[in-house]
MIVOTI-837043 format. One record per residue (C-alpha): x, y, z; residue in three letters; residue number from 1. Coordinates in steps of 0.2 Angstrom, whole numbers, plus 5000, padded with zeros to 4 digits. Example, Ala and Ser with C-alpha at 12.3 -4.5 7.8 and 13.67 -1.06 7.14 Angstrom:
2
{x = 5062, y = 4978, z = 5039, res = ALA, n = 1}
{x = 5068, y = 4995, z = 5036, res = SER, n = 2}
END
This chain:
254
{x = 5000, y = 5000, z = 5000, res = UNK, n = 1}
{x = 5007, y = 5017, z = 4993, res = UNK, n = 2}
{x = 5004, y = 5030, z = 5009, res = UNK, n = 3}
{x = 5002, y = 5047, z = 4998, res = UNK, n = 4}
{x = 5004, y = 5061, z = 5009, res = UNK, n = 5}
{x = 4989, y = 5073, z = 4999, res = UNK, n = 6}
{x = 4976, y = 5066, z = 5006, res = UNK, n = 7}
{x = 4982, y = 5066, z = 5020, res = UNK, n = 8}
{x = 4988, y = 5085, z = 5021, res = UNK, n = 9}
{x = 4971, y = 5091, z = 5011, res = UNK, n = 10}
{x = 4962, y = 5084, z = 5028, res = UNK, n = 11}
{x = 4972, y = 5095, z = 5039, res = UNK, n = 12}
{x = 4968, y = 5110, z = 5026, res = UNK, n = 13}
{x = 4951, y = 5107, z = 5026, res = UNK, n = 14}
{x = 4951, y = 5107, z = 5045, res = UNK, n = 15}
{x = 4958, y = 5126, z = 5045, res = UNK, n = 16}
{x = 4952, y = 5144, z = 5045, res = UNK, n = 17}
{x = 4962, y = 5158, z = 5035, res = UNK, n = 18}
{x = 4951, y = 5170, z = 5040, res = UNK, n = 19}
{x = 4964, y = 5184, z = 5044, res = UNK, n = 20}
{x = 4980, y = 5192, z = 5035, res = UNK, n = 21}
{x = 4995, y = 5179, z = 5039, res = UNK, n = 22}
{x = 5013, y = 5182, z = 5034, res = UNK, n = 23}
{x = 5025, y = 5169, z = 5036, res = UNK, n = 24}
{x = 5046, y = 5171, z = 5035, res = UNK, n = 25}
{x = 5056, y = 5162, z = 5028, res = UNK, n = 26}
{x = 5077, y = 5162, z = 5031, res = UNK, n = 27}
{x = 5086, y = 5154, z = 5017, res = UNK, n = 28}
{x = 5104, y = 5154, z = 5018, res = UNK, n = 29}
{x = 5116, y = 5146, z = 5001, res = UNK, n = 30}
{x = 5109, y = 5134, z = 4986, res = UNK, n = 31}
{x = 5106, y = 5118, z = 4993, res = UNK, n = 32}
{x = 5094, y = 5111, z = 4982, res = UNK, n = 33}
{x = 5084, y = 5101, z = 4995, res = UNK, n = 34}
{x = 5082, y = 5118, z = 5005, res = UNK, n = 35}
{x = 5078, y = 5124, z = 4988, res = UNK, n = 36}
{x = 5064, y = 5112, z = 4986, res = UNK, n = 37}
{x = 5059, y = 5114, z = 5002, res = UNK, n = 38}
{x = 5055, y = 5134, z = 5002, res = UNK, n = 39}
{x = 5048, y = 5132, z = 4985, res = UNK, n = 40}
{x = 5035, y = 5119, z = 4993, res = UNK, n = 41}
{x = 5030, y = 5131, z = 5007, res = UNK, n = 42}
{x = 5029, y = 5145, z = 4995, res = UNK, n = 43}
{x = 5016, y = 5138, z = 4985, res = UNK, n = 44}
{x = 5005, y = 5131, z = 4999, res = UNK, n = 45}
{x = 5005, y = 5149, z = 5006, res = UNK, n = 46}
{x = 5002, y = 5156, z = 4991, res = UNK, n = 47}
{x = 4985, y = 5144, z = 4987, res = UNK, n = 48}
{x = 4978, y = 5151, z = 5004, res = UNK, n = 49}
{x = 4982, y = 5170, z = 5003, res = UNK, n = 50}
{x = 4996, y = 5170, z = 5016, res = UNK, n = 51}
{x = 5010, y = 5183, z = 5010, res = UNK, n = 52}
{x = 5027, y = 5173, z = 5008, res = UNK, n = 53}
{x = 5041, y = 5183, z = 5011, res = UNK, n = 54}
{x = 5060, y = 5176, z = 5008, res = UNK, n = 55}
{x = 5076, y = 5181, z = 5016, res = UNK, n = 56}
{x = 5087, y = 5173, z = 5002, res = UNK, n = 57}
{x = 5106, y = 5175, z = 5010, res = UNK, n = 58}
{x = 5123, y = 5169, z = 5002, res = UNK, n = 59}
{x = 5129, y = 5154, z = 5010, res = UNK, n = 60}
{x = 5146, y = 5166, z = 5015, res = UNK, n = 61}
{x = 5133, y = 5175, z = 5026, res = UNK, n = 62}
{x = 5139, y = 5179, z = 5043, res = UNK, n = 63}
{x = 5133, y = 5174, z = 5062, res = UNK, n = 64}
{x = 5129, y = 5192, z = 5063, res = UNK, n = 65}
{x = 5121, y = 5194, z = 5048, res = UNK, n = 66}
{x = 5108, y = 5181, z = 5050, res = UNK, n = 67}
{x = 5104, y = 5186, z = 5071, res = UNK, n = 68}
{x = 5102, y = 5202, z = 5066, res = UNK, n = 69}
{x = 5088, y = 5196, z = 5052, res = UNK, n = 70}
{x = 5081, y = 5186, z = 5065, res = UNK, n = 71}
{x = 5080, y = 5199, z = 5078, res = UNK, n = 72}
{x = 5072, y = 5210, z = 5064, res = UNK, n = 73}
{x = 5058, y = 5198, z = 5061, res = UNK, n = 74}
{x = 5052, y = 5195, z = 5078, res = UNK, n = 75}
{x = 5050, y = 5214, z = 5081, res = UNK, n = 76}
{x = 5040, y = 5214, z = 5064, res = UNK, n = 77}
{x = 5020, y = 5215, z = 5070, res = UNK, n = 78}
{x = 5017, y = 5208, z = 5054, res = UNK, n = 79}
{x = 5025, y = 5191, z = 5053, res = UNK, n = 80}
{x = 5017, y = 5177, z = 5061, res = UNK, n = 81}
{x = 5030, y = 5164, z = 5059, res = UNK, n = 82}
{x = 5048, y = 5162, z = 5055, res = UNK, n = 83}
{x = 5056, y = 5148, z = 5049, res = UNK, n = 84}
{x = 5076, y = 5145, z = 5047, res = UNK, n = 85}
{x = 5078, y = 5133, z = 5033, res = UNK, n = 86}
{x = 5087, y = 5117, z = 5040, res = UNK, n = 87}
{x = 5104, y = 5113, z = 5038, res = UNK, n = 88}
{x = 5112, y = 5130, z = 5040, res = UNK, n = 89}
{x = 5131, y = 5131, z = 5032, res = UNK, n = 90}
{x = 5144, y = 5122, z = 5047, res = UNK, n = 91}
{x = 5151, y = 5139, z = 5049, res = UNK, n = 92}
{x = 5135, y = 5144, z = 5058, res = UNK, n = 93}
{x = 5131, y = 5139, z = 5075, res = UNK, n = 94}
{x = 5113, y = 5133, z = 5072, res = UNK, n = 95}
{x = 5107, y = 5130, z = 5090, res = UNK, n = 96}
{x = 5112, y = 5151, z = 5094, res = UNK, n = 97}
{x = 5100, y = 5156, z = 5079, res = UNK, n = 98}
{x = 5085, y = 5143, z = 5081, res = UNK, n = 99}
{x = 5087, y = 5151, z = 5101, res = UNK, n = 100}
{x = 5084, y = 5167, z = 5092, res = UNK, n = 101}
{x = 5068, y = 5165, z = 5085, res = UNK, n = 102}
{x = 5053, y = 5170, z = 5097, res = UNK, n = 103}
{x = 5043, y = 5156, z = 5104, res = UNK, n = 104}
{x = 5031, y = 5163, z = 5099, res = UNK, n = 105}
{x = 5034, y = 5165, z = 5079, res = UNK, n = 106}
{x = 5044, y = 5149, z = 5082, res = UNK, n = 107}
{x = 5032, y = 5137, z = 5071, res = UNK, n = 108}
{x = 5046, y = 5125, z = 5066, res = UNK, n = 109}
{x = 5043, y = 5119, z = 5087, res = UNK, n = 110}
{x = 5060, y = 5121, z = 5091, res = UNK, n = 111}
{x = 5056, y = 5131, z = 5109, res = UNK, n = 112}
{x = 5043, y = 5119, z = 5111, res = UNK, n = 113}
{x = 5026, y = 5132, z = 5106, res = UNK, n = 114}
{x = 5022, y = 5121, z = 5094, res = UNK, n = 115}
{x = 5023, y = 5105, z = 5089, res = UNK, n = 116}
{x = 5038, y = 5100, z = 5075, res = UNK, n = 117}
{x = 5030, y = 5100, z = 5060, res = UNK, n = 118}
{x = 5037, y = 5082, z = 5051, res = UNK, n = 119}
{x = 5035, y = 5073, z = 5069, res = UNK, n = 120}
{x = 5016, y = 5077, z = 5069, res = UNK, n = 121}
{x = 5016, y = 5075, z = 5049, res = UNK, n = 122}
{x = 5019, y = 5056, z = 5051, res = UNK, n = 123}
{x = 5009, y = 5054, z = 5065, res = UNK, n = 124}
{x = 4994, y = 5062, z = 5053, res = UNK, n = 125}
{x = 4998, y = 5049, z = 5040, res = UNK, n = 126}
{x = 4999, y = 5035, z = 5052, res = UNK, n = 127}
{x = 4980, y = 5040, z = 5060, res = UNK, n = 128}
{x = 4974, y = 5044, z = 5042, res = UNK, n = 129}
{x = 4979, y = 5025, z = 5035, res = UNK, n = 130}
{x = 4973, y = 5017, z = 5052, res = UNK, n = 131}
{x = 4990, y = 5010, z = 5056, res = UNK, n = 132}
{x = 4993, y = 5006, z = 5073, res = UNK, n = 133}
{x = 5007, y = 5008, z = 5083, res = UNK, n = 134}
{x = 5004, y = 5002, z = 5100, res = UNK, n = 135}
{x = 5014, y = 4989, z = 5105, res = UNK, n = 136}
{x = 5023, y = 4988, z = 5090, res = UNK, n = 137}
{x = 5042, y = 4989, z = 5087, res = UNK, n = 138}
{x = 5046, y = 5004, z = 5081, res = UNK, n = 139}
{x = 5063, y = 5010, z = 5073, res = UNK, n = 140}
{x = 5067, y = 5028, z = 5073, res = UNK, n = 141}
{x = 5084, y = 5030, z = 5062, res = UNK, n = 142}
{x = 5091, y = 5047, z = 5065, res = UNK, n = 143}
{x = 5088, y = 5057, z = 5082, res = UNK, n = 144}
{x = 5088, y = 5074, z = 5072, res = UNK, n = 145}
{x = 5080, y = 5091, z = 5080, res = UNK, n = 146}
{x = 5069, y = 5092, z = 5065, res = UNK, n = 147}
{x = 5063, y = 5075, z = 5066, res = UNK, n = 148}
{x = 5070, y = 5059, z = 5077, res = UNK, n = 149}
{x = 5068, y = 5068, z = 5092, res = UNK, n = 150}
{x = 5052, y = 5077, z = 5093, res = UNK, n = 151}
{x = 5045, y = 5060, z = 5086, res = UNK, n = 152}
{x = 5051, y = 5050, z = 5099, res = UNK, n = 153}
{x = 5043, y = 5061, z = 5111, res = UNK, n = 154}
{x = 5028, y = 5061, z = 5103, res = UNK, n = 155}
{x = 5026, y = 5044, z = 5103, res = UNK, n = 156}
{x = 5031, y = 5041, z = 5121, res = UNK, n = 157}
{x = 5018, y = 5054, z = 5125, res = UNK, n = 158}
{x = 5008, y = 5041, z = 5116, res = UNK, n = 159}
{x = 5013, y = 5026, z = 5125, res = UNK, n = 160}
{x = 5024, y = 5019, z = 5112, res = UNK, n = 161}
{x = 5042, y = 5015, z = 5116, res = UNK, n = 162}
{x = 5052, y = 5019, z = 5100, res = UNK, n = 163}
{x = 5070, y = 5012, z = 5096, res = UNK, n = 164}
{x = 5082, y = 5024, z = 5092, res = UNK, n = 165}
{x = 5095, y = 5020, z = 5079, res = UNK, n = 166}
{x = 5109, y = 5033, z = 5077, res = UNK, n = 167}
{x = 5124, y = 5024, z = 5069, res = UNK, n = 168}
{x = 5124, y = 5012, z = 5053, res = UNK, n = 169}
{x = 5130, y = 4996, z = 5063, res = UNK, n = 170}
{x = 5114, y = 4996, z = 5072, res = UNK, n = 171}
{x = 5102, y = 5001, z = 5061, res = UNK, n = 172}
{x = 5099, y = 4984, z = 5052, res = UNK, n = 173}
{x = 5099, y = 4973, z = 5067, res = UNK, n = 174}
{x = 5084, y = 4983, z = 5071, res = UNK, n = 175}
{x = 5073, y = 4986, z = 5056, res = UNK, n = 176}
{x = 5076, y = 4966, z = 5049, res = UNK, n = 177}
{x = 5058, y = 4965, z = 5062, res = UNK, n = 178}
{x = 5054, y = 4978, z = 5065, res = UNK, n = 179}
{x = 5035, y = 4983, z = 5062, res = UNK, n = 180}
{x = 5037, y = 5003, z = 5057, res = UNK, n = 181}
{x = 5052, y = 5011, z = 5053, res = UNK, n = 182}
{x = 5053, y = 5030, z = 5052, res = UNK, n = 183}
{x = 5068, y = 5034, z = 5044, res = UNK, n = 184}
{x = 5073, y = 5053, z = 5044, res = UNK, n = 185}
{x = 5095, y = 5054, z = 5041, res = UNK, n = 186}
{x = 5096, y = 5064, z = 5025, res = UNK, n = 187}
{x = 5106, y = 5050, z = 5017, res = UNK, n = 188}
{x = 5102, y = 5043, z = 4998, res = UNK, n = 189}
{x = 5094, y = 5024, z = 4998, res = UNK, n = 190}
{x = 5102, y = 5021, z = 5017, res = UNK, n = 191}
{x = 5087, y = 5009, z = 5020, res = UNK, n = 192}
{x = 5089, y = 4995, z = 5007, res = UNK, n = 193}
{x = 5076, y = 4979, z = 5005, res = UNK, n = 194}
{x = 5088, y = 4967, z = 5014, res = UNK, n = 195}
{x = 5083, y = 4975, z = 5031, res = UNK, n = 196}
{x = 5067, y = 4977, z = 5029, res = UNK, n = 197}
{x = 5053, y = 4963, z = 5031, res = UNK, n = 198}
{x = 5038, y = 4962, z = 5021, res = UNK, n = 199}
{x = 5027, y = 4965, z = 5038, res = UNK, n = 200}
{x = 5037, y = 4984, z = 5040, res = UNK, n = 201}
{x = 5026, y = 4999, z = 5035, res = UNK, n = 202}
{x = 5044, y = 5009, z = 5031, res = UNK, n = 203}
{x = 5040, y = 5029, z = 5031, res = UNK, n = 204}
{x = 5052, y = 5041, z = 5022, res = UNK, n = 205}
{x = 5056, y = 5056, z = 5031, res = UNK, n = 206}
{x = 5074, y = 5060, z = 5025, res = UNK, n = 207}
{x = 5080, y = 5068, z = 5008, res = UNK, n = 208}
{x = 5095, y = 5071, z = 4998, res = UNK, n = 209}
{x = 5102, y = 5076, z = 4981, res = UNK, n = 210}
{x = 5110, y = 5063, z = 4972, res = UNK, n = 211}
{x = 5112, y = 5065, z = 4953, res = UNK, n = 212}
{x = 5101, y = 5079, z = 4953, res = UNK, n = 213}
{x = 5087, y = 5073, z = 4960, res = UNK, n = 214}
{x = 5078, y = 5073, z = 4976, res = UNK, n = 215}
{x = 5080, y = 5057, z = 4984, res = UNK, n = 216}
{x = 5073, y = 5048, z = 5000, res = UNK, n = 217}
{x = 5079, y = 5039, z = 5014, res = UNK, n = 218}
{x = 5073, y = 5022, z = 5007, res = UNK, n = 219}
{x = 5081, y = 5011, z = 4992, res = UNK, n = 220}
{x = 5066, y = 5010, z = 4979, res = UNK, n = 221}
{x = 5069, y = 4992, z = 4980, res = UNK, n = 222}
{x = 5058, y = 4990, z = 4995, res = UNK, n = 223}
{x = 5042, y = 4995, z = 4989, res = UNK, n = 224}
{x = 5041, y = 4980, z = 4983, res = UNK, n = 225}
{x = 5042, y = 4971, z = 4998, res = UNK, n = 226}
{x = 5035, y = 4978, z = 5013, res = UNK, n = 227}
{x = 5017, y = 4981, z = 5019, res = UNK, n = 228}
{x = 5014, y = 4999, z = 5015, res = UNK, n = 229}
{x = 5027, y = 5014, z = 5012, res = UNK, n = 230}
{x = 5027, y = 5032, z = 5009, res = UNK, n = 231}
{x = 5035, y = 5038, z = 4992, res = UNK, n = 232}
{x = 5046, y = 5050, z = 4989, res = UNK, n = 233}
{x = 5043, y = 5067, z = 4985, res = UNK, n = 234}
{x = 5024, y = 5064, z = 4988, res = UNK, n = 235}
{x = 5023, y = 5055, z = 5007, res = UNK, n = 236}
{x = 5026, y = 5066, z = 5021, res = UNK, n = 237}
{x = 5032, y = 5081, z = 5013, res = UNK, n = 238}
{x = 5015, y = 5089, z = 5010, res = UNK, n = 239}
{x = 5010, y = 5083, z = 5025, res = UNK, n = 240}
{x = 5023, y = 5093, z = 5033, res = UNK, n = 241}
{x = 5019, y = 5109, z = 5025, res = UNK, n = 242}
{x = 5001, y = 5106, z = 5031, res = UNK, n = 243}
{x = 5008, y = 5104, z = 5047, res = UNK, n = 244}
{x = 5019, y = 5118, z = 5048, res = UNK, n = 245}
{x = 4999, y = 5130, z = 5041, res = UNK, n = 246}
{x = 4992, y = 5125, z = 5055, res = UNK, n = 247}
{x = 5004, y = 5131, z = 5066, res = UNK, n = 248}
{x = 5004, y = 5146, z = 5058, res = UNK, n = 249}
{x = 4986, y = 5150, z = 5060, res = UNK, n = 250}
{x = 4989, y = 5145, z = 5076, res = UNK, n = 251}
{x = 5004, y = 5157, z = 5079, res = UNK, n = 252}
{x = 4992, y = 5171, z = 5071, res = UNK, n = 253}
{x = 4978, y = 5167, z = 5086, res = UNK, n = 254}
END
């Protein structure tokens, strides 16, 4: 079964009120083309409901300074609801000072802990939405990012779940050979091939990378084949993300 993330996100959209002027940031700093796809995706969803997109395009040579100053800039703005710092900032950057930065209360990426991350609550959306249940089942978190692993862990401890967290290569197929959900959320190209997988797993790709020019998940392609159900990449949690990050800007808005 092919877990497509549209319906899924058009629920959510259905669910909310645009009812006032909304005005969402965004801080883009370089070229990466993932961040690219990215902003381009949350450009057009605001666009479709009237919210006013404004970008903050910086060169990836941008300073520390630079970027706090933006920040501090935008949560003085009366007129921005939300701010968003495109995820990964250049290694030059300390990223935990900057996220710091950003008003809890503009701060609808969940990082001060306001709202609820976006991509943890998207796959939690989509696992609801295709009625799979995760109570008392083994459940493999590969990554422990602060975009995704963690804020999903927590939100399925909150849950009752007890997820397992896999943050090194060695361990990760010694957990997912029987496991019956794996999230997998690193970044890296095909990291999650058919071999560790079995055909009970529902496999839901959360991570993406360029490789040979094209947007590329987590998962090997080979495994659709195999396994119970899966979310496709792009397609799977992506829009359901975006949906997620609306709704906490119309929240943000009040």
């Amino acid at each position: 079964m092919i877990l497509y993330g549209k319906p899924v996100a058009e629920k959510i959209y259905k669910k909310l009120k645009f009812g006032k002027p909304l005005a969402l940031a965004v801080v883009l700093i370089g070229e990466d083309p993932v961040n690219l796809a990215y902003v381009h995706a949350k450009e057009k969803k605001a666009k479709r409901f009237g919210v006013k997109f404004r970008l903050f395009h910086l060169p990836g040579i941008a300073s520390e300074r630079q970027i706090s100053e933006l920040i501090n800039n935008l949560n003085r703005n009366k007129f921005i609801n939300g701010i968003i710092v495109q995820l990964p900032l250049p290694e030059s950057i300390d990223t935990e000072k900057i996220l710091r930065l950003i008003s809890p209360e503009k701060d609808i990426d969940g990082f001060s802990g306001d709202f609820t991350a976006p991509t943890a609550q998207a796959i939690l959306e989509i696992l609801e939405f295709y009625e799979i249940n995760f109570q008392n089942k083994k459940i493999v978190i590969v990554g422990y990012g602060r975009l995704v692993g963690k804020p999903l862990a927590d939100l399925l401890r909150k849950k009752g779940a007890q997820p397992i967290i896999c943050t090194s290569n060695s361990d990760i197929a010694t957990e997912t050979t029987d496991a019956d959900i794996i999230i997998s959320a690193t970044g890296t190209a095909s990291l999650i091939k058919s071999e560790m997988v079995s055909e009970k797993a529902v496999v839901i790709d959360a991570g993406t990378a360029e490789s040979h020019g094209k947007i590329r998940g987590d998962v090997d392609p080979l495994i659709f084949k195999k396994v119970r159900a899966y979310t496709p990449t792009p397609g799977g949690v992506g829009p359901v993300t975006v949906a997620c990050l609306m709704r906490n800007l119309v929240e943000a808005a009040g």
